[in-house]
LOZAZA-924973 format. One line per field, with one value per atom (N, C-alpha, C, O): residue number from 0; residue in three letters; atom name; x, y, z. Coordinates in Angstrom, 3 decimals, always signed. Example, Ala and Ser with C-alpha at 12.3 -4.5 7.8 and 13.67 -1.06 7.14 Angstrom:
<pts>
k	(0, 0, 0, 0, 1, 1, 1, 1)
r	(ala, ala, ala, ala, ser, ser, ser, ser)
a	(N, CA, C, O, N, CA, C, O)
u	(+13.190, +12.300, +13.200, +14.236, +12.850, +13.670, +12.900, +13.409)
v	(-5.690, -4.500, -3.300, -3.319, -2.250, -1.060, +0.030, +1.138)
w	(+7.800, +7.800, +7.800, +8.465, +7.080, +7.140, +7.870, +8.039)
</pts>
This chain:
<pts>
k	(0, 0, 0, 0, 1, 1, 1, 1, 2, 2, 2, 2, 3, 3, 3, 3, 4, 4, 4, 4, 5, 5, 5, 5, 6, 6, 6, 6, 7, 7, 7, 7, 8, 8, 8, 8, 9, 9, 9, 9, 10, 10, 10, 10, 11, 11, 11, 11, 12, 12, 12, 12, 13, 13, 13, 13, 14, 14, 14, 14, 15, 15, 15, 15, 16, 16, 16, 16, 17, 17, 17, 17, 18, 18, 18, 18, 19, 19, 19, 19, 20, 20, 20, 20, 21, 21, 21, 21, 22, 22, 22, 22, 23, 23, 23, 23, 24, 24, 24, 24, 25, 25, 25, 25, 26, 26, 26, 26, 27, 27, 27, 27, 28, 28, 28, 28, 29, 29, 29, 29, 30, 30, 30, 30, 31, 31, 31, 31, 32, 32, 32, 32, 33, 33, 33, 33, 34, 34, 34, 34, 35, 35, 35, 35, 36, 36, 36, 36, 37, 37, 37, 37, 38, 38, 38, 38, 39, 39, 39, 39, 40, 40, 40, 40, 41, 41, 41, 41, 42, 42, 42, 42, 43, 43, 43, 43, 44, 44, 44, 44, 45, 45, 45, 45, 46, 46, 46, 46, 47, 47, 47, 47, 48, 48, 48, 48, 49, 49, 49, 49, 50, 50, 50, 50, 51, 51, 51, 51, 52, 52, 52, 52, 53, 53, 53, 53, 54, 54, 54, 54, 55, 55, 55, 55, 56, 56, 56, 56, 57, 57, 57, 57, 58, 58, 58, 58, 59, 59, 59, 59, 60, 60, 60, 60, 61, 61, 61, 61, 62, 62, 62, 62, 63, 63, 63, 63, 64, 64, 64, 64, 65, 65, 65, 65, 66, 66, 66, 66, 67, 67, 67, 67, 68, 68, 68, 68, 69, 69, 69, 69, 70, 70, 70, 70, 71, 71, 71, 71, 72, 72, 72, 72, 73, 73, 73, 73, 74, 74, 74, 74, 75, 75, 75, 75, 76, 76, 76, 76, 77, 77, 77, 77, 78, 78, 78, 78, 79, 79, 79, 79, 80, 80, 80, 80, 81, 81, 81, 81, 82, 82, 82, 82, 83, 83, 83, 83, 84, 84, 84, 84, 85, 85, 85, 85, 86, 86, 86, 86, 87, 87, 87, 87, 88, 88, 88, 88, 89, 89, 89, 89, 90, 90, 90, 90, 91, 91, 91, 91, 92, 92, 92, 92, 93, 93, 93, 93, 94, 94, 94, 94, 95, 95, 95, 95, 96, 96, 96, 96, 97, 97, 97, 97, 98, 98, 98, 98, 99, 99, 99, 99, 100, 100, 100, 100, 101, 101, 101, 101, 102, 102, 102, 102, 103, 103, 103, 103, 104, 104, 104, 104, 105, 105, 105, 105)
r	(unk, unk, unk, unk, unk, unk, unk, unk, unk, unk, unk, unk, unk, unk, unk, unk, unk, unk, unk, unk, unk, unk, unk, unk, unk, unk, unk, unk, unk, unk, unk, unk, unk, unk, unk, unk, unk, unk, unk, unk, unk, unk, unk, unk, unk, unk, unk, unk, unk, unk, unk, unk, unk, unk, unk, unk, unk, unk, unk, unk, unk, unk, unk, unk, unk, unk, unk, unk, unk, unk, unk, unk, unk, unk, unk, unk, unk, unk, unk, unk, unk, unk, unk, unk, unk, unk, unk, unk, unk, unk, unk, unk, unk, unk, unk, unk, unk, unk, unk, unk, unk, unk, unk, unk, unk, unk, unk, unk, unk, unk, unk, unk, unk, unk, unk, unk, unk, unk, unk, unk, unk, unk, unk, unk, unk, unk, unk, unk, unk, unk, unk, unk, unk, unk, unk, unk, unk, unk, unk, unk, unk, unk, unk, unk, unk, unk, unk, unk, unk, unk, unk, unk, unk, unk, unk, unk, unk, unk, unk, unk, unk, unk, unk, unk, unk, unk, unk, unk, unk, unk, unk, unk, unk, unk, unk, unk, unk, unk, unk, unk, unk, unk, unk, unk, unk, unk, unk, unk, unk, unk, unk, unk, unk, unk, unk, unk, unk, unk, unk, unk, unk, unk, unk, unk, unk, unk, unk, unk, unk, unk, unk, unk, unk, unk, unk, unk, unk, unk, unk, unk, unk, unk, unk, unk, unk, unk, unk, unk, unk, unk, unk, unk, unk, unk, unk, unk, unk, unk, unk, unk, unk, unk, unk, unk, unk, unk, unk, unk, unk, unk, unk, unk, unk, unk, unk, unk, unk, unk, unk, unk, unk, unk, unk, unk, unk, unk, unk, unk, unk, unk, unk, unk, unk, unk, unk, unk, unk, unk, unk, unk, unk, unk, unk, unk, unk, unk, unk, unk, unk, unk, unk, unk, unk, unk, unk, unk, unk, unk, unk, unk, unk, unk, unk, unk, unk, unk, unk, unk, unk, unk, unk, unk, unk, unk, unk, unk, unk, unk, unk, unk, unk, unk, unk, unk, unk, unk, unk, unk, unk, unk, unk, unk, unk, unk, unk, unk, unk, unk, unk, unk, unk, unk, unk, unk, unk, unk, unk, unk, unk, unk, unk, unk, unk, unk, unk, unk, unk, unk, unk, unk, unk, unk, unk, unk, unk, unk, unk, unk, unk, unk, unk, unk, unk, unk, unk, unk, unk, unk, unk, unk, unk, unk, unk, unk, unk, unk, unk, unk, unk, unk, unk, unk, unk, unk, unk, unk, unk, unk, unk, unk, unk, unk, unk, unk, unk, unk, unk, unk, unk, unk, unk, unk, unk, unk, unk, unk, unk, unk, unk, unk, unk, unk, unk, unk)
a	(N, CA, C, O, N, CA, C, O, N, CA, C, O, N, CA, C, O, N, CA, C, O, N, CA, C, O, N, CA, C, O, N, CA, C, O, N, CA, C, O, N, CA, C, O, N, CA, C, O, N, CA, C, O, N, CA, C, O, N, CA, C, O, N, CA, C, O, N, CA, C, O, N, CA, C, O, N, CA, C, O, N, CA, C, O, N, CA, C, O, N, CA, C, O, N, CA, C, O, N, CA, C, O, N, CA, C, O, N, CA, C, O, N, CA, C, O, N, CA, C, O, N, CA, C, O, N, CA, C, O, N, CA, C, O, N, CA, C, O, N, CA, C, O, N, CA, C, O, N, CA, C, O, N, CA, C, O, N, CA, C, O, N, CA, C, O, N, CA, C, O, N, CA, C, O, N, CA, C, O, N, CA, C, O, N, CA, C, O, N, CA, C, O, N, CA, C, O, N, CA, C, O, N, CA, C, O, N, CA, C, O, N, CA, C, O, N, CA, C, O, N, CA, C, O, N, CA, C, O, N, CA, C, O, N, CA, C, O, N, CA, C, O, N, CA, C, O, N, CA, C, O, N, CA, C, O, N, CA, C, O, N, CA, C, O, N, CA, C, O, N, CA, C, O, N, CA, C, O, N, CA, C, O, N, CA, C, O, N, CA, C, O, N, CA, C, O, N, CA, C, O, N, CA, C, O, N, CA, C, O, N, CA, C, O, N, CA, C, O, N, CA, C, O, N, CA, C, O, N, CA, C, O, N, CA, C, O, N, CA, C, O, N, CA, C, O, N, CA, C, O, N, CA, C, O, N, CA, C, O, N, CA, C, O, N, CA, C, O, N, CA, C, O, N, CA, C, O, N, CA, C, O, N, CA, C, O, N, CA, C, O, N, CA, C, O, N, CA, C, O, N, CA, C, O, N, CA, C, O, N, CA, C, O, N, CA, C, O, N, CA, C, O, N, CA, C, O, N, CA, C, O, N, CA, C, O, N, CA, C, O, N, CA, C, O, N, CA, C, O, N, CA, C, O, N, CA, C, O, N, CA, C, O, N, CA, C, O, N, CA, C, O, N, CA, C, O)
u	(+0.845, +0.000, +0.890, +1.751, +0.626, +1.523, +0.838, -0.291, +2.353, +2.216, +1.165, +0.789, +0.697, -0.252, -1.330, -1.889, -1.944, -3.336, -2.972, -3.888, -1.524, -1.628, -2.164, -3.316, -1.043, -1.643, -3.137, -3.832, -3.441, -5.284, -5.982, -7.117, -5.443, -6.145, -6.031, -7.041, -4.898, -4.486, -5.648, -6.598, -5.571, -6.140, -7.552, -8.187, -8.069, -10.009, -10.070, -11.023, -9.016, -9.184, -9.005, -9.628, -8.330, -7.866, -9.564, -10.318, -9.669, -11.008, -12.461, -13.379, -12.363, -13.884, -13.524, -14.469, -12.150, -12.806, -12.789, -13.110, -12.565, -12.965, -14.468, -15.086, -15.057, -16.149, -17.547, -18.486, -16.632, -17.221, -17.212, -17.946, -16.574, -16.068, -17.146, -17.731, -16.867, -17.788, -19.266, -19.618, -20.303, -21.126, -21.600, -22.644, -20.606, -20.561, -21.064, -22.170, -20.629, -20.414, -21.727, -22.606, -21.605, -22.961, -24.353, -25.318, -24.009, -25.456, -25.379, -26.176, -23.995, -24.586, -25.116, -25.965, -24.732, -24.863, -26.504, -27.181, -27.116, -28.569, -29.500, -30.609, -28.776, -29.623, -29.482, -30.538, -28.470, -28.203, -29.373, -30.105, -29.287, -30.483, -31.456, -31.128, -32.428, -33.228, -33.707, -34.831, -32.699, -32.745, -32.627, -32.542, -32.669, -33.257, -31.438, -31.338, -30.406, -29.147, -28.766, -28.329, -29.058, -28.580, -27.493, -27.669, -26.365, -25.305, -24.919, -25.225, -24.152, -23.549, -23.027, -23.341, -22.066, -21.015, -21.875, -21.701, -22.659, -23.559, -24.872, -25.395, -25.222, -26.314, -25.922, -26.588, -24.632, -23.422, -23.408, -24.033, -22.891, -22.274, -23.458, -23.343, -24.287, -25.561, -26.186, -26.549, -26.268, -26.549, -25.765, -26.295, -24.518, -23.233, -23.371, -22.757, -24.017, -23.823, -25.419, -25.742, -26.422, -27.361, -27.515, -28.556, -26.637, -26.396, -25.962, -26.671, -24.578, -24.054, -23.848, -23.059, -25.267, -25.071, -25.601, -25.452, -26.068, -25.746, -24.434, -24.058, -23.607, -22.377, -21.248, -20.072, -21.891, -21.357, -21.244, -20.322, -22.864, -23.132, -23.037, -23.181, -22.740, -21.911, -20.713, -20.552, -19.888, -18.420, -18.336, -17.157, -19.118, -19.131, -19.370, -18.472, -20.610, -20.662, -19.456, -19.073, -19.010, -17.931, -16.774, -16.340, -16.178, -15.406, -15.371, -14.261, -16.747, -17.155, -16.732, -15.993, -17.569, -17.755, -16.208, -15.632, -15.594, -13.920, -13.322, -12.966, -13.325, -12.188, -12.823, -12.167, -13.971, -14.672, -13.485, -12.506, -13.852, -13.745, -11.829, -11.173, -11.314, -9.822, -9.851, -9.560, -10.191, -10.287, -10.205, -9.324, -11.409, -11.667, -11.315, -11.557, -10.545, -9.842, -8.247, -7.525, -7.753, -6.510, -5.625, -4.782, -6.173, -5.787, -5.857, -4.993, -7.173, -7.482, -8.451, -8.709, -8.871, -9.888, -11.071, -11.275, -11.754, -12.665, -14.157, -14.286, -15.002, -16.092, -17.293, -17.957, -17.479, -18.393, -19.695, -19.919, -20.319, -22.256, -22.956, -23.871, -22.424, -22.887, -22.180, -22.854, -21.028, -20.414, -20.839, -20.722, -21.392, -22.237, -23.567, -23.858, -24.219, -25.005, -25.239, -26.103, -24.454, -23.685, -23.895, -24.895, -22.871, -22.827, -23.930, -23.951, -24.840, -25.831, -26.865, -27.394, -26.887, -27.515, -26.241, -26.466, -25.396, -24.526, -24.312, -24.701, -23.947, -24.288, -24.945, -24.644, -26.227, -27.035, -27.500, -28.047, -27.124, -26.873, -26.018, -26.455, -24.912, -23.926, -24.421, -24.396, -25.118, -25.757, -26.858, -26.878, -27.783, -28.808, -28.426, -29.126, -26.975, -26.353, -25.675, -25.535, -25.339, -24.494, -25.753, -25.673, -26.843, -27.899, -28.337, -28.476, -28.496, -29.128, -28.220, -28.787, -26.714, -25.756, -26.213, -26.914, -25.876, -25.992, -27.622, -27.488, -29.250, -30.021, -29.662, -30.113, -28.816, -29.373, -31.187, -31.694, -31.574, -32.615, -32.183, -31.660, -32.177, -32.012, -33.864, -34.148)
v	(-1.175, +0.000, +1.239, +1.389, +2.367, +3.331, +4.400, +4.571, +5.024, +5.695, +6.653, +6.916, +7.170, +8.116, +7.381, +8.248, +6.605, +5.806, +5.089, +4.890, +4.613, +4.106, +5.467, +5.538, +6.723, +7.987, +8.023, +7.839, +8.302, +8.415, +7.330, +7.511, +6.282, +5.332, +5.650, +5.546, +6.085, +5.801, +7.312, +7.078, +8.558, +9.186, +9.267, +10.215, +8.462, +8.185, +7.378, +7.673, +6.194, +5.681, +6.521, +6.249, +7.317, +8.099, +9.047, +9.283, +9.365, +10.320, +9.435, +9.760, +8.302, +7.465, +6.861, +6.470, +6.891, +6.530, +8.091, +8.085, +9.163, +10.547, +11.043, +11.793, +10.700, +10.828, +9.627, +9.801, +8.412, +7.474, +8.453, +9.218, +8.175, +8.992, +10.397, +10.657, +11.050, +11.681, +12.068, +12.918, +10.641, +10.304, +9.664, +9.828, +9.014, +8.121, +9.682, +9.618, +10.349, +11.526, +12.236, +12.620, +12.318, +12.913, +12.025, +12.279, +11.148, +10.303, +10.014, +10.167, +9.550, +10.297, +11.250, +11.107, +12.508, +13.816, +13.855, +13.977, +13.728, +13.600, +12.824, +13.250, +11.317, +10.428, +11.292, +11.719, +11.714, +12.616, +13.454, +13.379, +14.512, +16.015, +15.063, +15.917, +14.092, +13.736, +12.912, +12.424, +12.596, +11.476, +13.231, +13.290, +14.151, +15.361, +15.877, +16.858, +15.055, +15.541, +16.592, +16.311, +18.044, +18.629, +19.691, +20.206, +19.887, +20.625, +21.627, +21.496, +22.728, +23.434, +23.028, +23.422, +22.048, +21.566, +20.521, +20.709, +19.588, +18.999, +19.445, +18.772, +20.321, +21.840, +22.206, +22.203, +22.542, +23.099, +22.133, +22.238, +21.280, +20.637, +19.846, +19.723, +19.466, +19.367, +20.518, +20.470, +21.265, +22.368, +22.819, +23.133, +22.836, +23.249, +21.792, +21.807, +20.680, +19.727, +19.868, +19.319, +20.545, +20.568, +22.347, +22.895, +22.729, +24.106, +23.879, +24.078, +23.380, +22.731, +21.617, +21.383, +20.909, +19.000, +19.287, +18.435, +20.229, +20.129, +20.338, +19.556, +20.990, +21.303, +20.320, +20.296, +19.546, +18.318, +17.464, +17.113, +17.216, +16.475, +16.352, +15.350, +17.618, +18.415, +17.511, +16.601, +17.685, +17.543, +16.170, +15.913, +15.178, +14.158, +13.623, +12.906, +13.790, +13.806, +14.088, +13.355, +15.488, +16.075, +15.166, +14.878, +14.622, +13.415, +12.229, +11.697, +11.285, +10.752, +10.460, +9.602, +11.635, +11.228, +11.803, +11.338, +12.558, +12.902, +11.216, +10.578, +10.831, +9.864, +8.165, +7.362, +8.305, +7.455, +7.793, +7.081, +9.057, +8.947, +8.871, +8.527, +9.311, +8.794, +7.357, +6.758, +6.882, +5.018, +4.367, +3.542, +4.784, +4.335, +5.017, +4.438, +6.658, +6.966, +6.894, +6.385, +7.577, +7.303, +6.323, +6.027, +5.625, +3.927, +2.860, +1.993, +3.020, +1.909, +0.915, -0.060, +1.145, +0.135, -0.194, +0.772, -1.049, -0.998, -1.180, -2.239, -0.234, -0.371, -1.342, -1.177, -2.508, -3.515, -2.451, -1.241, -3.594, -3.287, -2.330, -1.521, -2.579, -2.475, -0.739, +0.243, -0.727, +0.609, +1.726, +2.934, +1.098, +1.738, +2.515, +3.686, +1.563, +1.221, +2.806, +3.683, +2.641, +3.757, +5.079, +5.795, +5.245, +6.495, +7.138, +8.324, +6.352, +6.389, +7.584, +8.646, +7.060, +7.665, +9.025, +10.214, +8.645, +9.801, +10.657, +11.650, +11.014, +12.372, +12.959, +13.954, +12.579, +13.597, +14.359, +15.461, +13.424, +13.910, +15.194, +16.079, +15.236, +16.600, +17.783, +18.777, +17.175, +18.530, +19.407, +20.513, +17.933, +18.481, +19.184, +20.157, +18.844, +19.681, +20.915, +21.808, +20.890, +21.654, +23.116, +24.217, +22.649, +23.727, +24.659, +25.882, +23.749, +23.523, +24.624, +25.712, +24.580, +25.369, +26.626, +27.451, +26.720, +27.378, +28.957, +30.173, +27.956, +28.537, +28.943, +29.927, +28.033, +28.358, +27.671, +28.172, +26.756, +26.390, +25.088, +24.287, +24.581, +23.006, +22.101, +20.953)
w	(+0.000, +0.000, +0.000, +0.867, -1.238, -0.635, +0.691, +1.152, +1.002, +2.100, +2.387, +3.530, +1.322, +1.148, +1.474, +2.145, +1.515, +1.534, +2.841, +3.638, +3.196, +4.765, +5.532, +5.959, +5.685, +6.340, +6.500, +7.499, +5.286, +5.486, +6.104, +6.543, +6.178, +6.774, +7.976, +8.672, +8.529, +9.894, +10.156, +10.904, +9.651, +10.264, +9.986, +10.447, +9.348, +9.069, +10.424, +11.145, +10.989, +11.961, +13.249, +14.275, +13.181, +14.749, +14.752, +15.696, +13.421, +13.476, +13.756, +14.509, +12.960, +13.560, +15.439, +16.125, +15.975, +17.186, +17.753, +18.941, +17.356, +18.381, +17.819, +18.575, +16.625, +16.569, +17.868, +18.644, +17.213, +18.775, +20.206, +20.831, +20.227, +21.584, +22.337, +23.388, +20.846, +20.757, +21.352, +22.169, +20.256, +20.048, +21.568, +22.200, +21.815, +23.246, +24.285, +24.823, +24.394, +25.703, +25.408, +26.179, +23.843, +24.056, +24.567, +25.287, +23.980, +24.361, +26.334, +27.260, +26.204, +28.126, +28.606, +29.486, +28.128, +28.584, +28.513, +29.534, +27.094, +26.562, +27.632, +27.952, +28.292, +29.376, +30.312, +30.779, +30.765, +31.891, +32.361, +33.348, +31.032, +31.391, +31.053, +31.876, +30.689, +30.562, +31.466, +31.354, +32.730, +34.026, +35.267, +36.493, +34.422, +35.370, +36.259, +36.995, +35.958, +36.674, +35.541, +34.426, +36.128, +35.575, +36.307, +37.411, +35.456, +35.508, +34.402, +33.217, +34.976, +33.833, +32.448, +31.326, +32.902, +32.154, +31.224, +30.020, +31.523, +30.590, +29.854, +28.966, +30.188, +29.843, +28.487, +27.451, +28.717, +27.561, +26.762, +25.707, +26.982, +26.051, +25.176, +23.957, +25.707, +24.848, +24.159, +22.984, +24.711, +23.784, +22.589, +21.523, +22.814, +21.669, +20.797, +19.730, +21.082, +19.583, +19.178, +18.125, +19.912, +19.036, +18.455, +18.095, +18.496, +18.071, +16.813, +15.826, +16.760, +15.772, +14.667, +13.752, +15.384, +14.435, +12.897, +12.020, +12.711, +10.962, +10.747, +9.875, +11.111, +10.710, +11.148, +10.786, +11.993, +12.253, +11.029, +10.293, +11.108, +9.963, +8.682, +7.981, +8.357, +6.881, +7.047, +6.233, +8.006, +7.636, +8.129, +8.375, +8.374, +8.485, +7.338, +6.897, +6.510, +5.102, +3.923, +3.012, +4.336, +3.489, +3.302, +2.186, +4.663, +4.695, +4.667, +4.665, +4.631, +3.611, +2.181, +1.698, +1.570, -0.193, -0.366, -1.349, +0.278, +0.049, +0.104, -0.886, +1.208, +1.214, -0.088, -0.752, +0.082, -0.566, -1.851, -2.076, -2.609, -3.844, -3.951, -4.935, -2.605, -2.520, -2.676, -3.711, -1.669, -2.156, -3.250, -3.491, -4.247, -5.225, -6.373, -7.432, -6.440, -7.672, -7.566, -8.422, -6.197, -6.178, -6.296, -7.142, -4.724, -3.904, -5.068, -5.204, -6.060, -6.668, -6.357, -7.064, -5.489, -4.541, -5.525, -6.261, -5.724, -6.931, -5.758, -5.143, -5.611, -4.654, -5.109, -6.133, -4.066, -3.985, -4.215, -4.213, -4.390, -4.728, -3.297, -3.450, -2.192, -1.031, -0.895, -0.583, -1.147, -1.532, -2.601, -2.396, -3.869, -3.957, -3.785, -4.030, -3.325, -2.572, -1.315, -1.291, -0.750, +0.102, -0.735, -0.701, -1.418, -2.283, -2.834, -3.163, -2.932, -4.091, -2.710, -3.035, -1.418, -0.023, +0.140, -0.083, +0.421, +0.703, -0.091, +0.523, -1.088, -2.346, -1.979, -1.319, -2.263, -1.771, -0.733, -0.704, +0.273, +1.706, +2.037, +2.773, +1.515, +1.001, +1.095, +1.820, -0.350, -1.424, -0.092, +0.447, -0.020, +1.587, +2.591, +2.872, +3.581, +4.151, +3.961, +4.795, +2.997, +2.736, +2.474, +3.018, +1.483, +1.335, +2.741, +2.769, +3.824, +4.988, +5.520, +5.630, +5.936, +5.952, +5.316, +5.901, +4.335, +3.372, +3.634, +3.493, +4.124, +4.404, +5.978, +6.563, +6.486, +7.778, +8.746, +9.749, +8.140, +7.886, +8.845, +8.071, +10.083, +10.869, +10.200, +10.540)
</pts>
């Protein structure tokens, strides 16, 4: 594999477990204020990802159909049925966010 496509691998991987991670804290935080323990610090921080989760979700998307189309134009990777499959949902998902952005419109 060249080096260029190990790199990206390594950092799509360092980035899907801090998105976990992520995803993980928030969904505590969410049981949290909803089990009535509420605090500053989890108040916040739920609030700042639902302030922000389109723009989350933009650039979750954005990096996506980016590395996808690295895979399969650069790397060489030839994408299974199921990968397409994928793409065919994610495109447009983009275009949707990105508009959404764009209006300002959640």
């Amino acid at each position: 594999m060249a080096p260029l496509v190990t790199l990206v691998t390594d950092i799509l991987s360092l980035a899907t477990v801090g998105g976990g991670v992520f995803a993980l804290l928030l969904l505590f935080a969410i049981v949290a204020v909803r089990l009535g323990m509420r605090h500053g610090t989890i108040d916040a921080f739920v609030q700042f990802a639902g302030r922000y989760a389109i723009f989350f979700s933009f650039i979750v998307a954005l990096v996506s159909v980016v590395s996808s189309l690295f895979y399969s134009s650069y790397a060489g990777f030839s994408p299974c049925i199921l990968c397409w499959w994928q793409r065919v949902f994610l495109f447009p998902q983009l275009v949707i966010l990105a508009l959404a952005l764009i209006k300002k419109d959640p």
